[in-house]
N, C-alpha and C positions, 0 to 999 in steps of 0.2 A: 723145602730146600730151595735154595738161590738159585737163581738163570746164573747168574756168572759163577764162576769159579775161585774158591777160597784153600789158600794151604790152611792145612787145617789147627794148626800153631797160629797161626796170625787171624783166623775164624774165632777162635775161643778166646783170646784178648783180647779180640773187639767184641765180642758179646759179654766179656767180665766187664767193659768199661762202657759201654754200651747197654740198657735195656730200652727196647721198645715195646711201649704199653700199647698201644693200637694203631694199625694203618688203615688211611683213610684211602681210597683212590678209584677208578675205576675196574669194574667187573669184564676182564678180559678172556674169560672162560671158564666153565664147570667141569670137571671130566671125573669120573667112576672107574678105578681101575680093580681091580674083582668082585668081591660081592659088596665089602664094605666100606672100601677105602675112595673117599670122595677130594677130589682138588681142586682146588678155586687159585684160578691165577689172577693178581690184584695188579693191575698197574699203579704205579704211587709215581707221580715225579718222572716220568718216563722209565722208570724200571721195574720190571716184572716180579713178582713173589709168587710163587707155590705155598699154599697151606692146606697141610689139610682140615676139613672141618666136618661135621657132622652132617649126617644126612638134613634131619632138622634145618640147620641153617642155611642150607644151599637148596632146600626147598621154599625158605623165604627173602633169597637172595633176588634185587633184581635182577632184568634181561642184560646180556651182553652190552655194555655200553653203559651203564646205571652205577650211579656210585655207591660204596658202601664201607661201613668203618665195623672193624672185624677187628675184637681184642686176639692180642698174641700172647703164645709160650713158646718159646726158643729151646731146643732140647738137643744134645748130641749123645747119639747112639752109634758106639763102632767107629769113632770118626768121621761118620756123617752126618751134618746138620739135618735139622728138622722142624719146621717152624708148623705151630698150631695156631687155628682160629676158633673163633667163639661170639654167640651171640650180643654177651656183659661178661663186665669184670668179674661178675656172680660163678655164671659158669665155667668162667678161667678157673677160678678159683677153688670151684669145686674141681674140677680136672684134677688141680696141685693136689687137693687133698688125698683125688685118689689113687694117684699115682704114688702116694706114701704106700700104700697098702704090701704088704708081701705080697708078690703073684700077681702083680694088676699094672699090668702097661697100657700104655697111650690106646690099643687098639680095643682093652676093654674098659678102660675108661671112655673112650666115646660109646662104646656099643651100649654103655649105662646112662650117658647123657639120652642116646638117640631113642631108647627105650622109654622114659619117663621124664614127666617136663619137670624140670628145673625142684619146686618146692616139695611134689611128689616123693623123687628121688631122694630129698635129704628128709621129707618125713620118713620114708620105709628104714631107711641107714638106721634112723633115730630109736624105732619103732622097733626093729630088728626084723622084718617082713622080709625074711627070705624069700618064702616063696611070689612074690613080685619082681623082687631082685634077678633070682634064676632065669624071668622073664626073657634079661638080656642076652643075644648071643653070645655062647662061650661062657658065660659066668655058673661056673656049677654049684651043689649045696654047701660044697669045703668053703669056695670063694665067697660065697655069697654071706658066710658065717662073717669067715674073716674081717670084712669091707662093717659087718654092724661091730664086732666085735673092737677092732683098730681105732674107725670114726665114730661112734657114737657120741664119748664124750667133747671129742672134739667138734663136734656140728652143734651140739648142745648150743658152745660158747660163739658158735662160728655165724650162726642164722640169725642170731642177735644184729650183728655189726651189717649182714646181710639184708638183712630187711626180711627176714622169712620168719614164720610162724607154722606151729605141727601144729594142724587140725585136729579138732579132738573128734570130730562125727565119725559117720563109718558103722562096722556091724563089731560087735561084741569081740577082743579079741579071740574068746573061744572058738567064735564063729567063721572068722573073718576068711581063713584060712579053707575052709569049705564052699564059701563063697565066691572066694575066687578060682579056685580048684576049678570049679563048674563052669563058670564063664569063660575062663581060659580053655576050657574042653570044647567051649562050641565056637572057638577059633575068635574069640575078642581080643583083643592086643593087653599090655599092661595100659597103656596109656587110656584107652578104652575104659578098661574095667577098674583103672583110679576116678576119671575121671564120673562114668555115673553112677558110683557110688557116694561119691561128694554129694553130687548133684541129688540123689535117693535122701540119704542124711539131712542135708540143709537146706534142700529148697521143696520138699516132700515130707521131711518133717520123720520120715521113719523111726524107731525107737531100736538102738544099738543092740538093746537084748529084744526085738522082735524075730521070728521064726526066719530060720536058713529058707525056706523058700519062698517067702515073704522078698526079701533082700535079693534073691536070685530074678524075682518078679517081676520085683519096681527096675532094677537094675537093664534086666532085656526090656521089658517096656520102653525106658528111657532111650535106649539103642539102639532100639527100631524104629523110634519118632525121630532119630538124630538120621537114619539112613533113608528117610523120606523124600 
C-alpha cells in the first residue's frame, strides 16, 4: 500500500491507466509483521512504497541504503490497495496464475512461492505432487489438488514463454511420494528435499526405479555434506 493517501475512486483509475511493471529505487527498510507477512519500503524518486514480498526475496535484498529493482502486481482488496513484489517477471507471473486458482489468495500464493524455488514449484503444479505442495504453509490436500488440477495445463503452455523446463530425473513416481514422506519426517524443508534429489538423479547418476532406501540414502548423504 502507498505512504500517501488515495480516494479510492481516483486509486483505481489511475491504476486502470497506469500499469507499473517494476520499481527501481532504494531499499529503505525490511519489516515482518506476523509470522509471514514481510514489507519492503522502496524509495523510488523521493517517495516511499510498501510491498509486500516474499520472505525469499527480502533475504536476498540488499542492506538499507542498496538499490533494488523489484517487479510489481497492484491489487485492491476491500478498497484497499495492495501492491506486491517479486524477484522477475517469471515469479509475478506465476503469482497471477495462482491467484486464478479457487481458494488461493495473495498470502498463499507467496507461502508457495517462499516454499519452493521458482522451476521446482511449477514442475510439482505440472507433475501433480501434492504432497510437496502441502509443504507450504496453509496449503492443505483439497488446495493443493486444486492449484495441479486449475494450472496444469496452463503451465504446460506457460514454462515455454518462461524459459523453464520439468525435469525428468527424480525417484520413480511410484516411489517418489515415500521418499519424501521420509525426509519431510526428519524435518528437511521442500526446498531441501527438491533440491537433493535433483542433485541424487543428475549429478549421482541414481536410477528412478532404484530402491526407496537407496534414494532416501544418496538424498541424507547429500544433506549432510551440504550442512558441513
Amino acid at each position: 500500500m502507498f505512504l500517501c493517501r488515495w480516494n479510492y475512486r481516483r486509486l483505481k483509475l489511475f491504476w486502470s491507466l497506469v500499469m507499473i511493471s517494476y520499481l527501481k529505487g532504494i531499499v529503505a527498510g525490511i519489516q515482518t509483521i506476523g509470522a509471514n507477512r514481510v514489507i519492503l519500503t522502496l524509495e523510488v524518486n523521493g517517495l516511499g512504497y510498501d510491498l509486500q514480498v516474499p520472505q525469499r526475496l527480502a533475504n536476498q535484498l540488499p542492506e538499507s541504503g542498496g538499490v533494488a529493482q523489484i517487479f510489481t502486481h497492484f491489487q485492491i482488496r476491500e478498497e484497499v490497495p495492495y501492491l506486491y513484489g517479486f524477484a522477475s517477471p517469471a515469479e509475478r507471473d506465476l503469482f497471477r496464475h495462482l491467484l486464478t486458482v479457487t481458494g488461493i489468495g495473495a498470502a498463499l500464493a507467496i507461502a508457495l512461492l517462499d516454499t519452493l524455488e521458482l522451476p521446482d514449484l511449477v514442475q510439482a503444479i505440472i507433475a501433480g505432487n501434492t504432497q510437496i505442495l502441502i509443504q507450504a504453509p496453509g496449503v492443505g490436500k483439497k488446495i493443493a489438488e486444486r492449484i495441479c488440477l486449475e494450472l496444469k495445463s496452463k503451465l504446460v503452455e506457460w514454462r515455454k514463454s518462461a524459459g523453464f523446463f520439468v525435469a525428468t530425473g527424480g525417484p520413480a513416481p511410484g516411489i517418489l511420494e515415500e521418499v519424501q514422506m521420509t525426509l519431510f519426517a526428519l524435518g528437511y524443508t521442500a526446498h531441501e528435499v527438491s533440491h537433493a534429489l535433483h542433485v541424487v538423479s543428475e549429478d549421482i547418476g541414481l536410477p528412478k526405479d532404484a530402491y526407496v532406501e537407496d534414494w532416501i540414502k544418496q538424498a541424507i548423504a547429500h544433506l549432510s555434506s551440504e550442512q558441513v
